[in-house]
N, C-alpha and C positions, 0 to 999 in steps of 0.2 A: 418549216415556218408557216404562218396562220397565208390564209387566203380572204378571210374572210372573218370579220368576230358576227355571231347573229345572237342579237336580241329577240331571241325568241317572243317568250312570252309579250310583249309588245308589239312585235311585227317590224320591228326595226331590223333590217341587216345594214350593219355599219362597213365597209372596203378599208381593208388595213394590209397586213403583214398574210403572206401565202400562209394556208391551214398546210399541217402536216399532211402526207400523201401516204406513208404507213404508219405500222405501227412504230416500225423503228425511229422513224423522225417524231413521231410524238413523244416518245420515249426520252429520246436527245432533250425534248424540251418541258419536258416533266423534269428532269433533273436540274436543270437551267434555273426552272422557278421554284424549286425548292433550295436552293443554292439562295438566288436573289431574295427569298423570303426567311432566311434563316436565326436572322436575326431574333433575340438576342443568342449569340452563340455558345457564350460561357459553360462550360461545365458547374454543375454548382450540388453535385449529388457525391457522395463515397461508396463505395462497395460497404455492404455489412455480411456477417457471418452472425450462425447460431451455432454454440457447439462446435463451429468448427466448420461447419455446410455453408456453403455462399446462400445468400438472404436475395432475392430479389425486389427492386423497388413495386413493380405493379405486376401480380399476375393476373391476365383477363380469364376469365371462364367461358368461352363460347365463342369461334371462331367464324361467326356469320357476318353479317352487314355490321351491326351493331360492336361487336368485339374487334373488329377491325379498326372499324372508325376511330372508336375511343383510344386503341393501341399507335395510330396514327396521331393523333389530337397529342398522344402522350409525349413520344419521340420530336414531335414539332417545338416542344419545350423542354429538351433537353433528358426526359427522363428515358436512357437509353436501356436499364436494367430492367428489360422484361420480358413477360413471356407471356403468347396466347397458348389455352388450350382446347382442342375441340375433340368429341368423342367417335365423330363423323369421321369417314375417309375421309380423306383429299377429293373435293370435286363433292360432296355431297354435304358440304354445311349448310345449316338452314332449313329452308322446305322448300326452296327451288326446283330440286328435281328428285325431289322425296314424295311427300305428303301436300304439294301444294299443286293441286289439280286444275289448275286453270290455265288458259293459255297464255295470256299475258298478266305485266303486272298492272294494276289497276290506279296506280299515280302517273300522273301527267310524267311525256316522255321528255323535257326539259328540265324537272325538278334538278335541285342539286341535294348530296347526303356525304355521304364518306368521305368523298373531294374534300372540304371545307371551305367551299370554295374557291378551290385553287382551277383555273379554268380547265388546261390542260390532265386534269384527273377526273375531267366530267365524262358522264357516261359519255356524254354526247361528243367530245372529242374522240374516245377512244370508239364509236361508231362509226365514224365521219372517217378516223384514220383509217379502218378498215375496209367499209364499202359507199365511205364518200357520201359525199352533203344532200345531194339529192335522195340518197334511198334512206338518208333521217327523215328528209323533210316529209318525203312520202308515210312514212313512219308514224299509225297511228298511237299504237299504245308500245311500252316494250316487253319483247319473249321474254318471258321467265327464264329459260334455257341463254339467253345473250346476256341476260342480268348477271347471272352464275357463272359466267364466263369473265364478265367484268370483275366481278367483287375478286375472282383467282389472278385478270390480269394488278389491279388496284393492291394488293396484300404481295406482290411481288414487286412491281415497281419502284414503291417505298418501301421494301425491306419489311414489312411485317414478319415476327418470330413465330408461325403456328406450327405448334404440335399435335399432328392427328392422332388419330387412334387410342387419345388420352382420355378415361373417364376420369373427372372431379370427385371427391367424395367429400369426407368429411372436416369442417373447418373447424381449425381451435386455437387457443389463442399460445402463445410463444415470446420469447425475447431475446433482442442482439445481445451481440457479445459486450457491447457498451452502452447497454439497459435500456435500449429504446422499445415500445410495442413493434410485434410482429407479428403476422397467422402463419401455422402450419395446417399446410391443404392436402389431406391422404389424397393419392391418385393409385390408380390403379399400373402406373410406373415406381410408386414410393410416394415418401413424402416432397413437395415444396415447401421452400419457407417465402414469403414474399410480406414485406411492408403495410400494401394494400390488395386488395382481393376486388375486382369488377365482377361480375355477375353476370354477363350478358347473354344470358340464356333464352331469351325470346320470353316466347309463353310459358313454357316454364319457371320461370326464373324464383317463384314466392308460391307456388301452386304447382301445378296439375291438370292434366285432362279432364274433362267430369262426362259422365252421363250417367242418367240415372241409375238408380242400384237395380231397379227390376231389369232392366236393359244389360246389366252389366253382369247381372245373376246366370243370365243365356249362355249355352253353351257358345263356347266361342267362335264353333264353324259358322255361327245364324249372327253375329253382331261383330261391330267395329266403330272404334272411333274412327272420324273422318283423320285425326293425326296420325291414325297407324296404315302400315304398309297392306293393302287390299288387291289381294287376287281378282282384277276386274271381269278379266277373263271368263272364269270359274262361273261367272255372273250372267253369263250370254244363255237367252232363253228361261232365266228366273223372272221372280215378282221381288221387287226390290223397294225397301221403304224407308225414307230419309226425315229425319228428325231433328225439326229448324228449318232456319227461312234465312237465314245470312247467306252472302257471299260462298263460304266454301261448302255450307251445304248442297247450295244449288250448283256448284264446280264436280262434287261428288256425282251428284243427282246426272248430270249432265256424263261423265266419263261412263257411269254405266252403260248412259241411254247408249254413247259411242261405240260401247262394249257388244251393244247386242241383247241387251235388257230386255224380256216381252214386255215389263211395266216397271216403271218406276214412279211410285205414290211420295210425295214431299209435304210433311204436316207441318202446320206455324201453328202455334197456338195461340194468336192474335186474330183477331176478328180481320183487320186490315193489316196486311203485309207493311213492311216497312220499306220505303219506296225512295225516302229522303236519309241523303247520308250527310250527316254533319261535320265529319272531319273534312268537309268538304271549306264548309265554312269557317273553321277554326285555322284554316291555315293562312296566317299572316300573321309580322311579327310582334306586334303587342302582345299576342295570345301567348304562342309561343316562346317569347320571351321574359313574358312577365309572369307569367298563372301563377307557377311555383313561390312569386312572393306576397299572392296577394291575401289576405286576412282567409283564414280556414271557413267561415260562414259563405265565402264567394268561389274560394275554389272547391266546396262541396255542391254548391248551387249549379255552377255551370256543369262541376263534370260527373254529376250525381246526373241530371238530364240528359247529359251527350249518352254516358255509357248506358242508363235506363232505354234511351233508344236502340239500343244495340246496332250495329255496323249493316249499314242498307247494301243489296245488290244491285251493280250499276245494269245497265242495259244492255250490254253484252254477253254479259252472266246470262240473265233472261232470256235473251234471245237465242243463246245456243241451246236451252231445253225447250221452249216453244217448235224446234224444228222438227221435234218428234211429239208424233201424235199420239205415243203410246205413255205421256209423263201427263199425271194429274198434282193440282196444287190441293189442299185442303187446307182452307183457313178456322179460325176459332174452333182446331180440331187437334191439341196437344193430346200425346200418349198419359193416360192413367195408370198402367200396368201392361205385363209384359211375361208367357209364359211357354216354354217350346211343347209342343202337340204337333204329332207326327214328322219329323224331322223339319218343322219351320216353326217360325216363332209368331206365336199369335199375338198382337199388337191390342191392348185395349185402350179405347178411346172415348170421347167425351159423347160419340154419336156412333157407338156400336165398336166391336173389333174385328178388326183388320189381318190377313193372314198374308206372313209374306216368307217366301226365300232367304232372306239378308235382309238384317238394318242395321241403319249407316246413323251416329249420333253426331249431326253439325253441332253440337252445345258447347263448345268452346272451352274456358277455361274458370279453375274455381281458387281462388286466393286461400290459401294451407300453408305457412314455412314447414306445416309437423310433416309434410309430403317430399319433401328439398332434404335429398341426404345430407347434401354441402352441411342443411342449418341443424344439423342434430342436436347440436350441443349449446344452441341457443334458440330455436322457436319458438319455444314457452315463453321468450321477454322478448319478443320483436312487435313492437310498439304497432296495431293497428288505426286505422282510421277511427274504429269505436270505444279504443281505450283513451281518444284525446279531444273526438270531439260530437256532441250529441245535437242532430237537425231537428230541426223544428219535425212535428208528426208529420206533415203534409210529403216532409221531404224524405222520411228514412226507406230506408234501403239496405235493412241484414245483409245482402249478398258482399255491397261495396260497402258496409262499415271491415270487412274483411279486408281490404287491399292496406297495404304496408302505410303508415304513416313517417313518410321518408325527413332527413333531416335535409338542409338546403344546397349538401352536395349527393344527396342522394342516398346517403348512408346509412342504415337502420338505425333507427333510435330503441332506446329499453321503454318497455313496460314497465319494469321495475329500477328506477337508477341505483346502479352500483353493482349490481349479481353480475349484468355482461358488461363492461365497458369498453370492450373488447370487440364488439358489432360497429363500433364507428369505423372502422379501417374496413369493413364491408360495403362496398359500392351496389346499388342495383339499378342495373341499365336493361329494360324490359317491359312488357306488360302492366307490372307490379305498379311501375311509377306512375298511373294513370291519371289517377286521383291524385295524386301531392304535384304533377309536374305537366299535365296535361299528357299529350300523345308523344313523350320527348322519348323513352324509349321502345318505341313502337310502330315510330314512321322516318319512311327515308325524308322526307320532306322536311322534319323537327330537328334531322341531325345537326345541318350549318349552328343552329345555337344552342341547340340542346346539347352535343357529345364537348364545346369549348367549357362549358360548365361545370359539366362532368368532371374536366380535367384539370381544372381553376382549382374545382375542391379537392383533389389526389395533392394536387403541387401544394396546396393551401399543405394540408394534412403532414405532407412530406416535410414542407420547410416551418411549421411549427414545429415537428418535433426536433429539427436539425438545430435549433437555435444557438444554444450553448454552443454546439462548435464550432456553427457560421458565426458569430461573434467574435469565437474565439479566433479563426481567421480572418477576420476583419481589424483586428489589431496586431496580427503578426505581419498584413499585407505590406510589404515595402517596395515594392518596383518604382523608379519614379520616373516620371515622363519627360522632365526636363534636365537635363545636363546645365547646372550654375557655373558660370564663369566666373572662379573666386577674384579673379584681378579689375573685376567692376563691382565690387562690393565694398561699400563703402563700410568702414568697424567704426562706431562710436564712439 
């Protein structure tokens, strides 16, 4: 039982009901309010077959924060017929304790995401129940390592379905045994057949890693993207050089330096670093909850400038490579080319070239479905940003006329209507959705309204097509609630 409710972010601690004291007592009461909150509880879904195969109603693609949530969001409305899958062990979904080199995570440690709200599934409960209220409160940012601990307790708690070990392949379209749309989604266990299809592949999800092609031309011992798994080790006493100025470049830049790095050189190719992070500003819920409906001239405006800005490193990023004297920043200094001579790879730049050991590409991610095995059999008609809407000059942006032009549950729309019509039962929960929904899948902070949305449109999708025979038992329903006492009825 609670101790205590704390209104963090205001500075209010309110005195109520004892906080759980472990895990098991919050546990008790995780169930408690999922019970209490269950409402409405009707079953209102069928089992389908294809062929003969059990059909699923939703399968998620991507068992991280994101896959979860949405999987959760699902089952809170009844849709019990489903299945997450992720291609990661057990314990390594995401970039937690992968690819994501930072020490903490860099959103405020009160935020709410996967919970939905529900208190007792807040990180910060499940903190508190472990090493108690004071060593939260102490508690500047949260471990990455405690996060990944969380999302494994969270996905157990509530019962979340994940299957590891399962690659996604190829999606195509299918039908019930009682003619409703379906996808068939090759895995690398066989096929599923499932209703609808989530996405929730992160950065991946409608794209791909990118860095440039002369960078990517290197032999592989001399380059890496910052997403792949890096021998830092290997790195101790090299000249090491990092390309970009975000967040996980300078996370990178910094694990070398830790490494034992002689030098680690970090180019921006901006005159001034980018200093100011705006999703800083966008978090509140007008943004968040409206972007997605607001006229395409407005939500290109806003998030044509947030993303132009690219993602700012906070001050602790910074400060962990300022501690070493051996890291230089170079500004208005992007790579022009890139060629190996004598086992290192020489770096050409806008003010001479550069000779390093290793380089590291922070450049993030580039919008391609023809890149997404999932989309093989539909990429060429997945409706982008620049097949629907063209900005004034002052404002375009080739890179982001690329990102998906999503429909208002998030579902791919055709470039061409009628070839796929078969891509609306495709959900995408990721990166991708930037541009059409703001930062809804991309940040733990957007889940509380972003992933209930998500699953508005799944149950929308679900119970349009169920109609005909939710109708049809709606007039076979006869249970009646009141017992007539025929000897008070009056006959006319």
């Amino acid at each position: 039982m609670r101790q205590r409710i704390a209104a963090r972010a205001s500075g209010i601690i309110l005195e109520g009901m004892p906080a759980p004291r472990t895990l098991a007592e919050l546990e008790a009461d995780v169930l408690r309010d999922l019970e209490l909150t269950a409402h409405p509880r009707a079953p209102w879904l069928e089992p389908k077959t294809s062929g003969g195969a059990p059909v699923l109603d939703c399968l998620v693609i991507g068992g991280g924060q994101c896959g979860v949530a949405v999987a959760f969001a699902l089952k809170r409305d009844k849709v019990d017929n489903i299945l997450v899958l992720d291609r990661a062990d057990y314990g390594r979904e995401g970039p937690w304790v992968t690819y994501a080199r930072m020490h903490t995570l860099r959103s405020w440690k009160n935020q709410t995401g996967p919970d939905l709200k529900i208190p007792s599934l807040t990180y910060q409960a499940w903190h508190e129940a472990q090493f108690g209220a004071a060593h939260f409160e102490a508690l500047r940012w949260i471990p990455k390592e405690l996060w990944n601990d969380y999302l494994l307790w969270f996905r157990r708690v509530t019962g979340i379905p994940v299957r590891n070990g399962v690659t996604a392949g190829r999606i195509s379209p299918a039908r019930t045994d009682d003619g409703l749309p379906c996808l068939s989604v090759e895995t690398s266990e066989g096929p599923i057949l499932a209703r609808k299809v989530v996405m929730a592949t992160g950065q991946e999800g409608v794209g791909g890693w990118w860095m440039p092609d002369y960078v990517e031309a290197l032999p592989k011992a001399l380059r890496a993207h910052a997403s792949e798994e890096i021998d830092f080790a290997a790195l101790r006493g090299k000249v090491v050089a990092v390309l970009g100025a975000g967040a996980s470049a300078f996370d990178n830049a910094a694990t070398a330096l830790e490494a034992g790095a002689a030098e680690v050189h970090l180019f921006c190719r901006r005159a001034e670093p980018m200093i100011i992070q705006p999703y800083r500003w966008l978090t509140f819920a007008g943004f968040l909850r409206h972007m997605g409906d607001m006229p395409d001239e407005w939500r290109w405006r806003f998030m044509s400038y947030i993303l132009g800005l690219r993602e700012g490193f906070p001050q602790d990023t910074y400060t962990r490579v300022l501690a070493f004297p051996n890291f230089t920043m170079h500004v208005g200094r992007p790579w022009t080319g890139a060629r190996a001579e004598g086992g290192r790879a020489v770096l050409e730049t806008a003010r001479g070239e550069v000779a390093a050991d290793y380089a590291i590409c922070g450049t993030g991610v580039r919008m391609d479905p023809a890149c997404v095995p999932e989309l093989a059999d539909c990429a060429d008609n997945i409706a982008s940003w620049g097949d629907r809407y063209t900005p004034p000059a002052e404002e375009a942006n080739e890179r982001l006329s690329c990102f998906p032009y999503l429909a208002p549950d998030y579902a791919f729309s055709e470039k061409r209507p009628g070839e796929t019509p078969w891509i609306r039962d495709i959900h995408l929960f990721g990166i991708g959705t930037s541009l059409s929904f703001g930062p809804a899948g991309s940040s733990i902070n957007a889940m509380t309204i972003a992933v209930p949305r998500l699953a508005a449109g799944i149950t929308r999708g679900l119970f349009e097509a169920d109609m005909p025979r939710l109708y049809a038992d709606l007039r076979d329903y006869a249970i009646p609630q009141v017992t007539l006492d025929p000897a008070r009825l009056a006959a006319e």
